[in-house]
C-alpha positions as CSV (number, residue, x, y, z in Angstrom):
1,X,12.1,-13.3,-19.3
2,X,10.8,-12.3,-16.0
3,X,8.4,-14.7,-14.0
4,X,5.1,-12.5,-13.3
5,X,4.2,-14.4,-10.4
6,X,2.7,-12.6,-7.6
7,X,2.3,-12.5,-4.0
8,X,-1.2,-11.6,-2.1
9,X,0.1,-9.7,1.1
10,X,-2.1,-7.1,3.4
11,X,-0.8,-4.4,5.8
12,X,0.1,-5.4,8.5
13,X,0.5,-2.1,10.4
14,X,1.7,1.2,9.9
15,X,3.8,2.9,12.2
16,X,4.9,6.5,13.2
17,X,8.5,6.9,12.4
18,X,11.1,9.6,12.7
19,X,11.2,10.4,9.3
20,X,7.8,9.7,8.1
21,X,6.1,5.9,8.0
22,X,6.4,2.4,8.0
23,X,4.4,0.4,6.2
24,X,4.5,-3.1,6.9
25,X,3.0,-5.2,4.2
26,X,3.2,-9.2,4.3
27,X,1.2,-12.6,4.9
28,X,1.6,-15.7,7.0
29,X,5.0,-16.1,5.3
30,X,6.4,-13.1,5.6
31,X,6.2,-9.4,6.3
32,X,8.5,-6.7,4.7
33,X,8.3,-2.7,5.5
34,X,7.7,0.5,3.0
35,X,8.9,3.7,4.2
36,X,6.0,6.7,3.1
37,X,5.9,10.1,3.7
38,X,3.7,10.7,6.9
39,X,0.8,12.2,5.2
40,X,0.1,9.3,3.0
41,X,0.9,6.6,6.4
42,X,-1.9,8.7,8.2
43,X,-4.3,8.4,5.2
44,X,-3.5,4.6,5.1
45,X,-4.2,4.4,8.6
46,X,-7.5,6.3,8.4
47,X,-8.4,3.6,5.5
48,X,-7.6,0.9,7.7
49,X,-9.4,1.9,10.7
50,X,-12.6,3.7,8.9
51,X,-11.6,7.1,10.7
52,X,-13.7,10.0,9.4
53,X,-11.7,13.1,7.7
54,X,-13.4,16.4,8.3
55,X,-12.9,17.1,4.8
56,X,-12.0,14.9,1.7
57,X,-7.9,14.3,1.5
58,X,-6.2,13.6,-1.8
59,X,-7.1,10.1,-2.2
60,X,-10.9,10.8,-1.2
61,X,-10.8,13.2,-4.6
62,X,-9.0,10.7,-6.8
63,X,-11.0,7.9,-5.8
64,X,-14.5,9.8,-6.3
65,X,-13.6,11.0,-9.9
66,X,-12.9,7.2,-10.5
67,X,-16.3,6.6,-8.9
68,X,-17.6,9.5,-11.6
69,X,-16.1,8.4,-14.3
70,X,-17.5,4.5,-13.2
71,X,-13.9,2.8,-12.8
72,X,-12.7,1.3,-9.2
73,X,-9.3,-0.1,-7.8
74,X,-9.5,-3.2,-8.9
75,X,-6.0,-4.2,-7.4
76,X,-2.0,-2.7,-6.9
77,X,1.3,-4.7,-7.8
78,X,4.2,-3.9,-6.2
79,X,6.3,-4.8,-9.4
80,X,9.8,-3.9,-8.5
81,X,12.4,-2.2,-6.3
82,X,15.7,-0.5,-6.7
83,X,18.2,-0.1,-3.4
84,X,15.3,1.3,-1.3
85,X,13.1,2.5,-4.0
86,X,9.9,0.5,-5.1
87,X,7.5,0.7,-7.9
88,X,4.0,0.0,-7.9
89,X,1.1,-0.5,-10.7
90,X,-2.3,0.8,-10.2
91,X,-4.9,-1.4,-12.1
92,X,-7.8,0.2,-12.5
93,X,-11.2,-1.2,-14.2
94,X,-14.0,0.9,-16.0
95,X,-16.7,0.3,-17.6
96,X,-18.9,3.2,-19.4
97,X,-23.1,3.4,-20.3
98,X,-22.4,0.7,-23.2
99,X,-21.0,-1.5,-20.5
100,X,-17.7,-1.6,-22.6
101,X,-14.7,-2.5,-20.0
102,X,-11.4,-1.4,-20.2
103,X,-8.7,-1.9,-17.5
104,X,-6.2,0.9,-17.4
105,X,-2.9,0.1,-15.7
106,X,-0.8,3.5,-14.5
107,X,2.4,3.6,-12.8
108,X,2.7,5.1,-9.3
109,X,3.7,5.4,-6.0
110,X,3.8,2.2,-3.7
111,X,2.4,4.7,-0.9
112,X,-0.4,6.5,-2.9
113,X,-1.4,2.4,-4.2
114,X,-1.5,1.1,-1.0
115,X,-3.6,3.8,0.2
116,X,-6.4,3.3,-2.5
117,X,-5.8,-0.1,-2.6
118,X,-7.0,0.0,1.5
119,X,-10.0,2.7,0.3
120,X,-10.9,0.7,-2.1
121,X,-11.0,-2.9,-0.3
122,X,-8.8,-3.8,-3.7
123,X,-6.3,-6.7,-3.2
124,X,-2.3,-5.8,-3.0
125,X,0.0,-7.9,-4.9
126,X,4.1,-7.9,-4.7
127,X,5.6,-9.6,-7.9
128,X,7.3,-12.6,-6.9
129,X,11.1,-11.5,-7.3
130,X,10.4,-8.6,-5.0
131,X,8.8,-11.0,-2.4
132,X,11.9,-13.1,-3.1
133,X,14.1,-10.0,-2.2
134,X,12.8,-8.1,0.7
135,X,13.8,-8.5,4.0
136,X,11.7,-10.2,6.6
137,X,10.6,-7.8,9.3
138,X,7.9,-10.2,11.4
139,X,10.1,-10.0,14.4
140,X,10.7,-6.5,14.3
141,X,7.3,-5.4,13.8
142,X,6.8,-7.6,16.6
143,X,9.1,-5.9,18.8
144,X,7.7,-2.3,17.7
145,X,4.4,-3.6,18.3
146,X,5.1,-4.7,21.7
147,X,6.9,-1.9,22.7
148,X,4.0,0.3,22.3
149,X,3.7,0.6,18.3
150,X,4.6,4.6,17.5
151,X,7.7,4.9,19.7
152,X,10.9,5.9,17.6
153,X,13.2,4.9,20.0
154,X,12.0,1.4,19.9
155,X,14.6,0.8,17.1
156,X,17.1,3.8,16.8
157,X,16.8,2.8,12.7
158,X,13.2,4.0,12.3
């Protein structure tokens, strides 16, 4: 049986990379990285810093037909990885005119998660045997960070 403890962590940062973005994720403990496609590291970054968008992206739409349809974010696990892979559950609460509540949970991207997680103000989880797992990046996001953040050359591996 598989321990379903989690792990509260918040992004970090996310950083321009060579071949897309890094999303560092973590706590006081720890922080481990994601790597995303750019488009979804810009929209998290827009999230995280309340930049407007000239028109609504792809996670503006999703999250106003759950605003339609009276359901919100409620929160995201990050419930596995494979080599470099992860896998991430959306969890997602509704609750219609009879005030009836369901909570629907959908498998999805890590990257598309943490981005309406960030919209949404929602919490973001990782299950405790991927926190277990991951490697700790606190000193390299340190080092990007204080080499000016976005530069690819700061670590010829990003």
């Amino acid at each position: 049986m598989m321990d379903k403890s989690v792990v509260q962590v918040e992004v970090k940062n996310v950083l321009a990379t060579s071949a897309g973005s890094a999303v560092f994720l973590g706590n006081a403990d720890k922080i481990f990285v994601i790597y995303v496609d750019h488009s979804v590291g810009s929209a998290i970054n827009m999230f995280l810093h309340g930049t407007p968008k000239p028109r609504p992206q792809t996670h503006d739409l999703f999250a106003d037909v759950l605003t339609a349809l009276g359901a919100q974010v409620e929160r995201v696990v990050i419930n596995d990885f494979t080599d470099t892979v992860f896998f991430a559950r959306l969890i997602i609460v509704a609750e219609n005119e009879l005030e009836e509540r369901k909570i629907i949970e959908i498998d999805a991207r890590p990257s598309d998660s943490i981005a309406l997680a960030v919209q949404a103000a929602a919490p973001i989880y990782v299950a405790s045997h991927v926190w277990e797992a991951v490697e700790d990046m606190s000193i390299v996001l340190k080092k990007m960070q204080d080499a000016g953040g976005e530069k690819d050359d700061a670590f010829p591996g990003f």
